[in-house]
C-alpha positions in Angstrom: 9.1 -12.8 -21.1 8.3 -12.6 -17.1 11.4 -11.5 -16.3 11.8 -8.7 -19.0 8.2 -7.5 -18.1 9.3 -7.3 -14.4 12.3 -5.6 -14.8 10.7 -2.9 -17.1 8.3 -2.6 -14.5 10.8 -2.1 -11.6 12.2 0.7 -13.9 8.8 2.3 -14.1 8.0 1.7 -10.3 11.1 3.5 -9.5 10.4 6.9 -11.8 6.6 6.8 -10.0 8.1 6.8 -6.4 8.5 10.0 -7.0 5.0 10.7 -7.6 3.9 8.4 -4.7 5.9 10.6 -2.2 4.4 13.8 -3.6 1.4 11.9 -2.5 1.9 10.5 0.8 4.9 11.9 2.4 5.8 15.5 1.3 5.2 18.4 2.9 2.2 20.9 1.3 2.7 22.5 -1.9 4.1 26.2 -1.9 1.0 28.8 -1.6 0.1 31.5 -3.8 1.2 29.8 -7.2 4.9 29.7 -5.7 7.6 27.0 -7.8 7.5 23.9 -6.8 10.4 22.0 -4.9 13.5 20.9 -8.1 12.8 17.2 -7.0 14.1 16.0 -10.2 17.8 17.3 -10.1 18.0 18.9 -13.6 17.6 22.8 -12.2 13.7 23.1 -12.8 10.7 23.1 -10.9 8.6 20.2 -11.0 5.0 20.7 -11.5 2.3 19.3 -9.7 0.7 16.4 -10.9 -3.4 17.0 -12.9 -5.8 15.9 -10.3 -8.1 13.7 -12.6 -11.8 12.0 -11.7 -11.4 8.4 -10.4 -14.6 7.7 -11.0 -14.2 8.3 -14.7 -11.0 6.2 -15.7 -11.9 2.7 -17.4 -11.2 -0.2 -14.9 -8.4 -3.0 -16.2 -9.2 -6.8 -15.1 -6.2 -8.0 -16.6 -4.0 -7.7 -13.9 -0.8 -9.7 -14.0 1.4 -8.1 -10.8 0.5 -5.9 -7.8 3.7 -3.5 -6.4 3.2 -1.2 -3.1 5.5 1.0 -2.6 6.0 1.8 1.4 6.4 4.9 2.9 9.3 5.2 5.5 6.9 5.6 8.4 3.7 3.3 7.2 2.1 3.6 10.9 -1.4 4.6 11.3 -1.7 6.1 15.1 -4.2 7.3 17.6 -3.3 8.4 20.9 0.1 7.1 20.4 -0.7 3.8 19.8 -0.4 2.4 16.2 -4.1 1.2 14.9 -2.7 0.6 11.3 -0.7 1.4 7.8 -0.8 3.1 4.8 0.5 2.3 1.5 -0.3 3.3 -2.4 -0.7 -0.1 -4.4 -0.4 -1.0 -8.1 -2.8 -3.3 -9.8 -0.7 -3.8 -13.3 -2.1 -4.3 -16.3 -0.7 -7.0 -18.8 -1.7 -5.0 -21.8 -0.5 -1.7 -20.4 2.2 -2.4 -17.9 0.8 0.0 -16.0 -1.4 0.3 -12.4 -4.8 0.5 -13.2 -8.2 0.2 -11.2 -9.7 -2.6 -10.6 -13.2 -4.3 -11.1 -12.4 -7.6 -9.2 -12.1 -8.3 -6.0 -9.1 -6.6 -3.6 -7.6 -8.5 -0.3 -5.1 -7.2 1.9 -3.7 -10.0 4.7 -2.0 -9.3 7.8 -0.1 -12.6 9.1 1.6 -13.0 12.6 5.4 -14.9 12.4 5.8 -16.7 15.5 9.0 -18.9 15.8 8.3 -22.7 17.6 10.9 -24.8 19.3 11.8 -25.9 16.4 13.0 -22.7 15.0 10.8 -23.1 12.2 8.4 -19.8 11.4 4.7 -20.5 11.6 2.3 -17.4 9.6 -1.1 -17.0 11.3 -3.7 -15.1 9.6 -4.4 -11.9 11.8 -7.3 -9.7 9.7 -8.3 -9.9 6.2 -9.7 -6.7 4.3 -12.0 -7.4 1.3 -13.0 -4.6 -1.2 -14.8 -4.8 -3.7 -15.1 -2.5 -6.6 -17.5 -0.1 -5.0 -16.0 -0.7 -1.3 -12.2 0.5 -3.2 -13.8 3.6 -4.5 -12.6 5.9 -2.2 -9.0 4.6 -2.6 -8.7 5.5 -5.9 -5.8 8.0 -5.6 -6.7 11.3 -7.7 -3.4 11.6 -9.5 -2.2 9.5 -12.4 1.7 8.6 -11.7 4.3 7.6 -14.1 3.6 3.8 -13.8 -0.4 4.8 -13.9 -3.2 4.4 -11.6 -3.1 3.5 -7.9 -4.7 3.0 -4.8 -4.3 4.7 -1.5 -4.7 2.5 1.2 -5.1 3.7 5.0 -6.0 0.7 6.9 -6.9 0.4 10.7 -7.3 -3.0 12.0 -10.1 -3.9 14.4 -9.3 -2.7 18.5 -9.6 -6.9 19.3 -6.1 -7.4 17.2 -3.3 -7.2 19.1 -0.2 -6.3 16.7 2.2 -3.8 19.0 5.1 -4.9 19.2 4.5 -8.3 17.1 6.1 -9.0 13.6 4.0 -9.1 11.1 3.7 -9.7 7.1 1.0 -7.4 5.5 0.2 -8.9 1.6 -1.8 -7.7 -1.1 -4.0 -9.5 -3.4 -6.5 -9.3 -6.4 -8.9 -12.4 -7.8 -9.5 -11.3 -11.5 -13.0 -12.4 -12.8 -11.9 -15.5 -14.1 -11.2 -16.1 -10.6 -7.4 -16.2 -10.8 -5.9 -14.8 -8.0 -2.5 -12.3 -8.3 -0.8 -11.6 -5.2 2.0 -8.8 -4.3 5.5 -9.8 -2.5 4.7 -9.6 0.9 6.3 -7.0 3.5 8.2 -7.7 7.1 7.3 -5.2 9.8 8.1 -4.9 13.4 4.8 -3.1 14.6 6.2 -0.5 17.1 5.1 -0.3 20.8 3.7 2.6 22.5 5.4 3.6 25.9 2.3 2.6 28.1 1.9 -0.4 26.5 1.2 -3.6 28.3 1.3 -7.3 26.6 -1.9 -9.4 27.0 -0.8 -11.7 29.4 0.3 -8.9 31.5 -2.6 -6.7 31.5 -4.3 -5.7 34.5 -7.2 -7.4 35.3 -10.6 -5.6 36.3 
């Protein structure tokens, strides 16, 4: 049953990337009422999609499976140095099979790998995000996609972390109200490095 529900749901996820990249990494819709770009391949304009009212759509606490889909650049950057990511998340429904917004309680984790002498990899928590229904508001993504309802995340972490350069894991989660918690796969990165950059132990000292 798990594994029939998850590959239906990687087929949906697949149709909604679409939508997500109208979102986060297209360029700006045509002006003056022009077509929109034939993204779908069949010889037709696609439209785009009904902006809706987040605050106004139910919430779903009955969240089995959380799927982000990231875009090919996820940085977040200020004066050339990245401070962050950004990614649109799906909190899935068991009755719908579809994302949905959330009452409970969000968590986002970033982890530091560091390999030992031993060639084993050790994850160390780096910073921890906690939302709850109120604080995730303004993530609520004002477009209903083809797998439903997500959330768009843009995420700095605080100026004291020190992440160029370092690989990381970034991992989504949910605890329900029953207090069961449902955690997304978790993602690799390679955070990149600016040009000036200088590691910690070689920084300048005052």
């Amino acid at each position: 049953m798990i594994a029939c529900f998850r590959q239906r749901w990687k087929t949906r996820g697949l149709l909604a990337l679409g939508a997500v990249v109208l979102c986060f990494d297209c360029a700006a819709p045509p002006k003056q009422g022009g077509d929109y770009p034939d993204l779908g391949g069949r010889g037709r304009p696609l439209s785009p999609p009904e902006l809706i009212d987040p605050t106004t759509i139910p919430t779903r606490d009955d969240i089995v499976a959380i799927h982000q889909f990231w875009p090919n650049v996820p940085w977040l950057s200020e004066a050339d140095r990245v401070v962050g990511f950004r990614a649109p998340v799906y909190f899935v429904s068991g009755q719908t099979e579809k994302g949905a917004f959330v009452p409970g309680t969000i968590f986002v984790w970033v982890y530091t790998l560091e390999r030992g002498p031993d060639r084993k990899t050790t994850r160390n928590l780096a910073h921890m995000w906690e939302f709850d229904e109120s604080a995730a508001l303004n993530y609520r993504v004002r477009k209903e996609a083809v797998a439903g309802y997500f959330y768009g995340f843009m995420l700095n972490w605080p100026p004291n972390v020190e992440l160029e350069g370092r690989l990381i894991e970034i991992e989504f989660g949910y605890e329900r109200r029953d207090k069961t918690v449902v955690t997304g796969a978790a993602r690799r990165f390679r955070v990149p490095v600016s040009a000036d950059y200088l590691p910690p132990t070689k920084k300048e000292t005052p």
